[in-house]
PAKE-91587 format. One line per field, with one value per residue: residue number from 1; residue in one letter; x, z, y of N, C-alpha, C in turn. Coordinates in pm, 1 decimal. Each point is the difference from the previous one (the first is absolute). Example, Ala and Ser with C-alpha at 12.3 -4.5 7.8 and 13.67 -1.06 7.14 Angstrom:
BEGIN
gutor: c(1;2)
tormi: c(A;S)
n.X: c(1319.0;-35.0)
n.Z: c(780.0;-72.0)
n.Y: c(-569.0;105.0)
ca.X: c(-89.0;82.0)
ca.Z: c(0.0;6.0)
ca.Y: c(119.0;119.0)
c.X: c(90.0;-77.0)
c.Z: c(0.0;73.0)
c.Y: c(120.0;109.0)
This chain:
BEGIN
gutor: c(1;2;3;4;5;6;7;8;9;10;11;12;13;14;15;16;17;18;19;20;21;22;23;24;25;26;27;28;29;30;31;32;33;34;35;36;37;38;39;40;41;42;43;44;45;46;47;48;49;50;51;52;53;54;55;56;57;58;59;60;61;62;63;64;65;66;67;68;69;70;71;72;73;74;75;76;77;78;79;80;81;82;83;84;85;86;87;88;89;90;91;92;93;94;95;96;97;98;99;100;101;102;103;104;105;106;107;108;109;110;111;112;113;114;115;116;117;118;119;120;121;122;123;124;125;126;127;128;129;130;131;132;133;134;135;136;137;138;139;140;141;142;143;144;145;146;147;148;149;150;151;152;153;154;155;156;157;158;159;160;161;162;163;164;165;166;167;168;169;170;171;172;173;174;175;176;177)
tormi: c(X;X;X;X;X;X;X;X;X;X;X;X;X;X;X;X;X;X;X;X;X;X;X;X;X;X;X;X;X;X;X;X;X;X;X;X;X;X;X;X;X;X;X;X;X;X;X;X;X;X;X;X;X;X;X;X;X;X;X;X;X;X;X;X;X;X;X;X;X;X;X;X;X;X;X;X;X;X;X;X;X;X;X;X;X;X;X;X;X;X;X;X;X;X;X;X;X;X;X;X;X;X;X;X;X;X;X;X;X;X;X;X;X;X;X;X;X;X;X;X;X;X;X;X;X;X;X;X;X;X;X;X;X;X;X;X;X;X;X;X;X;X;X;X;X;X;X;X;X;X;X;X;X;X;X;X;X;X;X;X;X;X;X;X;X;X;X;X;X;X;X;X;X;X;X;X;X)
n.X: c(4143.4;-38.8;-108.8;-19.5;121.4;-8.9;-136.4;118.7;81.5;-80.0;-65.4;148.7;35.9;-45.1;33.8;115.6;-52.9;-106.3;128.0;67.0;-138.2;-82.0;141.3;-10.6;-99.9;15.2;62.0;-100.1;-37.7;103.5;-27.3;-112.2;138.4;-28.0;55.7;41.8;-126.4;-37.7;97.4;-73.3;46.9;-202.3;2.8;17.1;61.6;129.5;35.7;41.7;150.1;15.9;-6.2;85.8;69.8;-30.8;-64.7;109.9;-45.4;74.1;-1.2;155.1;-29.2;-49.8;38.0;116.3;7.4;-12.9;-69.3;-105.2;21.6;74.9;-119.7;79.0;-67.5;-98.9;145.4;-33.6;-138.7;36.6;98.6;-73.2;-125.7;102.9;39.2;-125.7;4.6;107.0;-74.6;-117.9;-8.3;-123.1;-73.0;-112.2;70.8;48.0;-92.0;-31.1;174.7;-13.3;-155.4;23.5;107.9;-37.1;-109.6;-130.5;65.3;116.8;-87.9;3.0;-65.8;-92.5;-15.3;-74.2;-51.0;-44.6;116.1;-45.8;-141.8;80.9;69.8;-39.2;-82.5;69.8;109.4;-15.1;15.2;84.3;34.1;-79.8;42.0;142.1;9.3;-57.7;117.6;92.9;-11.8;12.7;79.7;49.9;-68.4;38.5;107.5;-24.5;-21.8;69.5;47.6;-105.5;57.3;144.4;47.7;-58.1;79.1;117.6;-127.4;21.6;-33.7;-129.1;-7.0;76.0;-85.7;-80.3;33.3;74.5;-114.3;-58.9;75.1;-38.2;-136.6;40.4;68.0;-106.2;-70.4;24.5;17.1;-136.4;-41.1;87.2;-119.1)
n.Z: c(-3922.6;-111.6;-54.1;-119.3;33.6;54.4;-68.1;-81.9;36.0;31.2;-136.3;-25.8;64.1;-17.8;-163.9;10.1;55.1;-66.4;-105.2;99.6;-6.0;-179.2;-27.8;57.7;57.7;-152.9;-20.0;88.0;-47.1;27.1;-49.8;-90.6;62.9;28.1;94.3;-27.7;-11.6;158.0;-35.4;41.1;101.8;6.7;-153.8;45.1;112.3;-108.1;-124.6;75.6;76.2;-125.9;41.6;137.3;-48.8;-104.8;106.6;4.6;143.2;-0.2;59.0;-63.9;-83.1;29.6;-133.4;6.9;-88.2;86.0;-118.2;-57.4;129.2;-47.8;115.8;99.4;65.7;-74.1;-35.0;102.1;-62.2;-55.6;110.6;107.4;-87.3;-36.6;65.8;16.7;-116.2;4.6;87.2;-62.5;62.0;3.3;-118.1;41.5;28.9;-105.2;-50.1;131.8;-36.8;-74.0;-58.0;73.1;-106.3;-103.2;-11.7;-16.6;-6.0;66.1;11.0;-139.2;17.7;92.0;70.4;-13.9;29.5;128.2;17.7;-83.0;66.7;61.2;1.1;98.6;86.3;109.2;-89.4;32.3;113.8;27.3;-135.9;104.2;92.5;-77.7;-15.5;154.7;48.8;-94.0;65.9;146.5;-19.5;-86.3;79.2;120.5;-87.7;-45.7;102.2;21.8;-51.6;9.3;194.1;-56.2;-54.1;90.9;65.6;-79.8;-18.6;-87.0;47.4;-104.2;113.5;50.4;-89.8;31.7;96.0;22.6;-38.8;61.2;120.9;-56.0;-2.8;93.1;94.9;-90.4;95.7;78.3;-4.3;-34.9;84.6;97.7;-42.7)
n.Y: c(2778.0;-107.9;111.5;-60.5;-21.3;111.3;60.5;-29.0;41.8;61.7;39.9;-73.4;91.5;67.9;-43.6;-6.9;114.1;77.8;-88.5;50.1;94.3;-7.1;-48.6;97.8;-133.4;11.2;109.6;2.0;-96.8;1.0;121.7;-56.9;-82.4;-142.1;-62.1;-74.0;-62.6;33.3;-54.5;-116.3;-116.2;-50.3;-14.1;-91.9;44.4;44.9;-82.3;-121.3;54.7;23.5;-119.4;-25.2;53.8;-46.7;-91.5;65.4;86.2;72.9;-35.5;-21.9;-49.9;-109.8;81.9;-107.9;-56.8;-128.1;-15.1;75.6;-9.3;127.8;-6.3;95.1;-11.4;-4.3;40.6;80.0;39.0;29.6;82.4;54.1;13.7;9.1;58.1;38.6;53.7;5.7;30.3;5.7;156.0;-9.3;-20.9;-68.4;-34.6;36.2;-90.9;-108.0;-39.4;22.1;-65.1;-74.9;10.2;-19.8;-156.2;-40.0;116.3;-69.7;-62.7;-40.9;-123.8;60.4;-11.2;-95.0;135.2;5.8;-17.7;-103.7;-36.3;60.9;1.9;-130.2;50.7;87.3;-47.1;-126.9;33.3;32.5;-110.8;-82.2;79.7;-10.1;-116.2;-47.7;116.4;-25.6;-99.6;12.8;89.1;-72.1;-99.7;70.1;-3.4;-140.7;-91.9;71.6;-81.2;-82.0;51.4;69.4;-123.0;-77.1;33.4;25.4;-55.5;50.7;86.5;-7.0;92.9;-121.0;-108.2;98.6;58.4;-122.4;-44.0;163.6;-21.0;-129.7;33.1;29.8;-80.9;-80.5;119.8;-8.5;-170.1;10.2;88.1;-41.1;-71.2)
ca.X: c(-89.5;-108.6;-110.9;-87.8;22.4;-30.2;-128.9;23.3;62.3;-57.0;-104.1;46.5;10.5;-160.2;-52.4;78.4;-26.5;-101.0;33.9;75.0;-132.0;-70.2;54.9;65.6;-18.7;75.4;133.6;87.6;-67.1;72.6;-38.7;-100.1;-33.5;-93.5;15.6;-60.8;-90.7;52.1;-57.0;34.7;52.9;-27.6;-135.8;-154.7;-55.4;-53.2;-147.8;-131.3;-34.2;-16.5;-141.0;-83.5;50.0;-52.5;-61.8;-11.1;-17.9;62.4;-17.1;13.8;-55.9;-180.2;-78.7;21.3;85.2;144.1;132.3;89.4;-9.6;159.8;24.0;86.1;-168.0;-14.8;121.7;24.9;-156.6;66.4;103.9;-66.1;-51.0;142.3;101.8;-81.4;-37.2;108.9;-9.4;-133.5;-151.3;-110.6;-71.5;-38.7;78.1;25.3;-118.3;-68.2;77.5;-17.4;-111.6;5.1;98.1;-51.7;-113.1;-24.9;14.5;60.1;-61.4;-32.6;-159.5;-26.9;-119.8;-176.2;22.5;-26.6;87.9;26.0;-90.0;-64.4;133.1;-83.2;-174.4;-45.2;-12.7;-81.2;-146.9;26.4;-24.8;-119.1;-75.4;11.8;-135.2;-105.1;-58.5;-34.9;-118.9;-107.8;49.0;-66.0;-142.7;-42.0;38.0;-143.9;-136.6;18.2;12.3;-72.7;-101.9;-31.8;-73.2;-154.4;4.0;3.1;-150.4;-67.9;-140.2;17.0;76.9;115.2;6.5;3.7;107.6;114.4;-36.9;58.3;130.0;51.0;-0.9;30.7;117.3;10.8;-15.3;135.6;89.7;41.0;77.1;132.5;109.9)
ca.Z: c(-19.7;-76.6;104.6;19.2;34.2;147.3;-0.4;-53.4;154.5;138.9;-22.7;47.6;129.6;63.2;-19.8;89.9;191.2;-14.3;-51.9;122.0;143.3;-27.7;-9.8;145.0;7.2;-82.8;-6.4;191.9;8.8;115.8;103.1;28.4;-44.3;165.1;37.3;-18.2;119.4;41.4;-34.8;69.6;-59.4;-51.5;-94.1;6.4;72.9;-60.3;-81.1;136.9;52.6;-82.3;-74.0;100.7;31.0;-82.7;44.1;100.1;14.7;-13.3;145.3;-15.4;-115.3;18.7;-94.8;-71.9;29.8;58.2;-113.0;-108.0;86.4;-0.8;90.3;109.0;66.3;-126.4;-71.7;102.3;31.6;-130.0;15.8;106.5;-81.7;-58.7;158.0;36.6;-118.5;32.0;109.4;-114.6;15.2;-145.3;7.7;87.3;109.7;-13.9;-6.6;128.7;84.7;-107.2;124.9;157.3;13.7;-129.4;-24.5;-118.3;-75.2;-29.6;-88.1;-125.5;-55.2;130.4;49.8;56.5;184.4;21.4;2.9;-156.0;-118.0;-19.1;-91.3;-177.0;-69.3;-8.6;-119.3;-86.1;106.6;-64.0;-153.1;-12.3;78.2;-106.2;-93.6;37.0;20.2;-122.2;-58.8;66.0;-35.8;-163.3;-7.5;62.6;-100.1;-74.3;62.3;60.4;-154.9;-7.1;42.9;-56.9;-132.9;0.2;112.9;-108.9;-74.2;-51.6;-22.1;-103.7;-32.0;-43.2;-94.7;-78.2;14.9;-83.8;-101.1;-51.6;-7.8;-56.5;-151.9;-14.3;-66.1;-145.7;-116.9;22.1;-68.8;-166.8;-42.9;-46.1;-134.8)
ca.Y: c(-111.3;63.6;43.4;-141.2;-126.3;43.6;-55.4;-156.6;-69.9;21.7;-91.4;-107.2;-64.1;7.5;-124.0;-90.4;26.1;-102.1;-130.5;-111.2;20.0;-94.8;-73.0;-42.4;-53.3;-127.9;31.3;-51.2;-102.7;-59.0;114.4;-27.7;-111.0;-80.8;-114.0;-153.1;-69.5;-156.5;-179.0;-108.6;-107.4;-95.4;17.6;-118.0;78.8;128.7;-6.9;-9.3;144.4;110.8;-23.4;36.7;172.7;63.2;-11.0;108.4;149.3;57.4;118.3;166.6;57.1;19.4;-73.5;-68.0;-114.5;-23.7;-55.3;105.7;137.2;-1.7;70.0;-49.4;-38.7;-92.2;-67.6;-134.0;-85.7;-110.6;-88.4;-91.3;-75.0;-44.8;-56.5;-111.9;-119.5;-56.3;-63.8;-54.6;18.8;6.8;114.0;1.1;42.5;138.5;170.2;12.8;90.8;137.5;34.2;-13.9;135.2;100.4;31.9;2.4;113.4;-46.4;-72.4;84.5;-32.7;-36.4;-118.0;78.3;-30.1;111.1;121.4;68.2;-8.0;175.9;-37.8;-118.5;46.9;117.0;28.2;-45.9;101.0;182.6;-17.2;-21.0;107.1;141.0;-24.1;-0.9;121.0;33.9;-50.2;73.7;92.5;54.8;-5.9;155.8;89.1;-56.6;14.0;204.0;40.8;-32.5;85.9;103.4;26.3;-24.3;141.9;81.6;91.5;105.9;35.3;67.2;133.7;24.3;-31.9;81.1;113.7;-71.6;-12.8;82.1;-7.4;-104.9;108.5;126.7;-51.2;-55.8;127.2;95.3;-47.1;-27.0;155.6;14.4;-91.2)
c.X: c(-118.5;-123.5;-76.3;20.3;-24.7;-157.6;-25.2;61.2;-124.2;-104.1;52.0;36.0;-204.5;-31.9;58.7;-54.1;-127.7;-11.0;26.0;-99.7;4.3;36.4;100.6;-55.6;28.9;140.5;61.9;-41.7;72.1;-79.0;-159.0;-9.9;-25.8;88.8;-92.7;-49.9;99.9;-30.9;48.0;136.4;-1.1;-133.8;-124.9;-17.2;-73.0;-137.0;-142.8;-35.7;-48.1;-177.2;-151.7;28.2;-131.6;-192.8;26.6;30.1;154.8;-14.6;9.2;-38.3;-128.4;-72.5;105.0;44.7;122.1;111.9;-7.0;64.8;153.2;57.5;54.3;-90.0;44.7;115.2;26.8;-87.6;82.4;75.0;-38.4;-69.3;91.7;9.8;-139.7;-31.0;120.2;-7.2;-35.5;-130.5;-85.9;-15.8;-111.6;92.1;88.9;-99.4;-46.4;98.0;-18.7;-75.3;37.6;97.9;-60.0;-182.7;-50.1;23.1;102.6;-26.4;-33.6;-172.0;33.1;-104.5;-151.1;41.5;-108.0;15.7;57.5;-100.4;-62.8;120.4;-47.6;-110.2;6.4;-12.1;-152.2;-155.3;23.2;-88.0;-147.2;-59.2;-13.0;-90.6;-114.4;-52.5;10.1;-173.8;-134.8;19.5;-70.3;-129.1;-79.2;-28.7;-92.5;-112.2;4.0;-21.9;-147.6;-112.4;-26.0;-56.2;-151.7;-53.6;-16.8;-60.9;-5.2;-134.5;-43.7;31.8;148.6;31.2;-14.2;104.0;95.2;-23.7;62.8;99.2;86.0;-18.6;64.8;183.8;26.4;-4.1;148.8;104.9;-20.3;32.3;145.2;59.5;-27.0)
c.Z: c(-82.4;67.0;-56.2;125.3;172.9;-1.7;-18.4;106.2;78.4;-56.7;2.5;154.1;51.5;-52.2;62.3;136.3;-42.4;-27.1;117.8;116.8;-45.6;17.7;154.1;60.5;-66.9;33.8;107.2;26.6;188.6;140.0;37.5;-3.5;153.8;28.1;-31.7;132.4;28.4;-12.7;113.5;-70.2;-30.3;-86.1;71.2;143.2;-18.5;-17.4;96.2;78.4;-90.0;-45.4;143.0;60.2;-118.0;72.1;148.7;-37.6;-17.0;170.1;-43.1;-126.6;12.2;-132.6;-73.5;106.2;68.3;-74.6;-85.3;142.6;30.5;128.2;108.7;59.0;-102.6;-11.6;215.9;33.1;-120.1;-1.7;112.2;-63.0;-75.9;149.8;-0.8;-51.0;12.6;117.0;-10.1;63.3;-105.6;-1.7;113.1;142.8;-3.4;-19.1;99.3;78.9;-41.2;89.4;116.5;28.4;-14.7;28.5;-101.6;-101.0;-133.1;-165.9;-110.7;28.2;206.4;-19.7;1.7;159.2;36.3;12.6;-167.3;-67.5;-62.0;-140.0;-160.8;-54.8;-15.6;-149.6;-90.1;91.6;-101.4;-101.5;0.7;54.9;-86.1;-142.3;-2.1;6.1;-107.6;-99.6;35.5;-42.6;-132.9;36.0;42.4;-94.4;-130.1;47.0;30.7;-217.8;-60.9;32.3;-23.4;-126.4;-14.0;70.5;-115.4;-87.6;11.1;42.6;-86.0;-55.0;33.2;-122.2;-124.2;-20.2;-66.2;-140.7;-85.8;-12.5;-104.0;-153.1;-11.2;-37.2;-103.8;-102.2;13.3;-82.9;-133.3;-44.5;26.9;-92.7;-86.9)
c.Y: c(47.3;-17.7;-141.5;-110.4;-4.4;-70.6;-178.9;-69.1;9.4;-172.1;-122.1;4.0;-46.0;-134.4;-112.6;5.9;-112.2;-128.6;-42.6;23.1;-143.2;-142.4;-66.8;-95.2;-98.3;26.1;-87.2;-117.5;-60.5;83.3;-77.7;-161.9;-36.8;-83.2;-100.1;-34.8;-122.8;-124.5;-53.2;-65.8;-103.7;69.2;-28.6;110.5;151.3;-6.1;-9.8;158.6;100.6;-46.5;-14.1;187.9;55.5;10.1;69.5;120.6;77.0;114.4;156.5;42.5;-14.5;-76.9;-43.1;-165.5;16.0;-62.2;121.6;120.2;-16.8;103.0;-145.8;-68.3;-134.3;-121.7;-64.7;-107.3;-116.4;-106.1;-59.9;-133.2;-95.3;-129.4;-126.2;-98.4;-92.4;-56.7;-142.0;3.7;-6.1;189.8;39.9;36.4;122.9;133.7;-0.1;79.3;161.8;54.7;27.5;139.6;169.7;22.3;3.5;60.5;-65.4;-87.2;99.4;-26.4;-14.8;-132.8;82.6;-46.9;131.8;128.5;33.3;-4.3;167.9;-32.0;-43.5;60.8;148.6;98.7;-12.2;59.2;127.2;-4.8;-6.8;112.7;118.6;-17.4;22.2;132.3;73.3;-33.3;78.6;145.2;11.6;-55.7;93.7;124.4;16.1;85.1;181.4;38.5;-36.9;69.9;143.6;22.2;-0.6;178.4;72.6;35.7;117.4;119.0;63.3;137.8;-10.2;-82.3;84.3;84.7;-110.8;51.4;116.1;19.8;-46.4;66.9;135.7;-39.5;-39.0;109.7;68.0;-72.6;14.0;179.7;-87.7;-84.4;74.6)
C-alpha cells in the first residue's frame, strides 16, 4: 500500500466522524420527534380548555402554563378540565374546584388576599427600599467627601514642602526628555 493514501484515509474518516457529530440530529429526525398533543373531540371545547389552562399554574413545573406544560401532572389537569367543560361547568366553577383542590397556587395571577399581598407589593417594597438606601448611601458619601475636603487644608509648611516637591519633579522631568 502506498505510504500517501494511509494519512488521506485517516483525514476522510475524521471528516466524516465530525460531518455525522454535526449533523446527527438532522440525520435522525424520527429519534427527536413528540407525539402530538391531545385533542379533544369537540374544537369549540379544546379551544375553551386550552384558553382557560393558559391562565393556570402548571403544579409540577411551577413556571409555566398548564397549556404549554407537557408534564403528566399537567396533560391529566387537562383532560379533567376537558371532562367538565363537557359537563358544562363555567370557568368560574372549575378554577374554584382547582382552588379548593390545589389553592391558590394553582392560579397563574393569585388574587390580592392576605395571604398574597407579600406576593403583589413585596417586589415593588424591595425596589423602593433599595433605592432609598441607595440614595442615603451616596448622600452620606457627599456629605464624608465634602468633609474631608474642607479637613484637607493644608498648613503652610506643608504647603510649602508640596511646593518643593512639585519643583523638584518638574526639574527631574525636563533632564529626562
Amino acid at each position: 500500500m502506498k505510504s500517501w493514501i494511509l494519512p488521506i484515509a485517516r483525514r476522510c474518516a475524521l471528516g466524516l466522524a465530525v460531518a455525522a457529530t454535526l449533523a446527527g440530529p438532522a440525520a435522525l429526525p424520527a429519534a427527536y420527534a413528540k407525539e402530538a398533543p391531545e385533542l379533544g373531540k369537540n374544537p369549540a371545547i379544546e379551544h375553551h380548555m386550552m384558553r382557560l389552562a393558559a391562565t393556570l399554574r402548571c403544579l409540577q413545573c411551577q413556571n409555566q402554563t398548564l397549556a404549554a406544560s407537557e408534564a403528566p401532572l399537567a396533560v391529566d389537569l387537562r383532560q379533567e378540565i376537558r371532562e367538565m367543560l363537557a359537563k358544562g361547568e363555567t370557568d368560574a366553577q372549575i378554577r374554584s374546584y382547582l382552588v379548593a383542590r390545589y389553592g391558590n397556587f394553582v392560579l397563574y395571577r393569585p388574587p390580592v388576599q392576605d395571604d398574597t399581598i407579600l406576593l403583589w407589593f413585596g417586589p415593588g417594597l424591595l425596589l423602593v427600599g433599595g433605592l432609598a438606601a441607595l440614595y442615603f448611601t451616596l448622600k452620606r458619601r457627599a456629605t464624608q467627601s465634602l468633609a474631608a475636603a474642607s479637613d484637607a487644608t493644608l498648613s503652610a509648611e506643608d504647603a510649602q514642602r508640596a511646593h518643593r516637591l512639585l519643583q523638584q519633579g518638574a526639574g527631574e522631568e525636563s533632564h529626562l526628555s
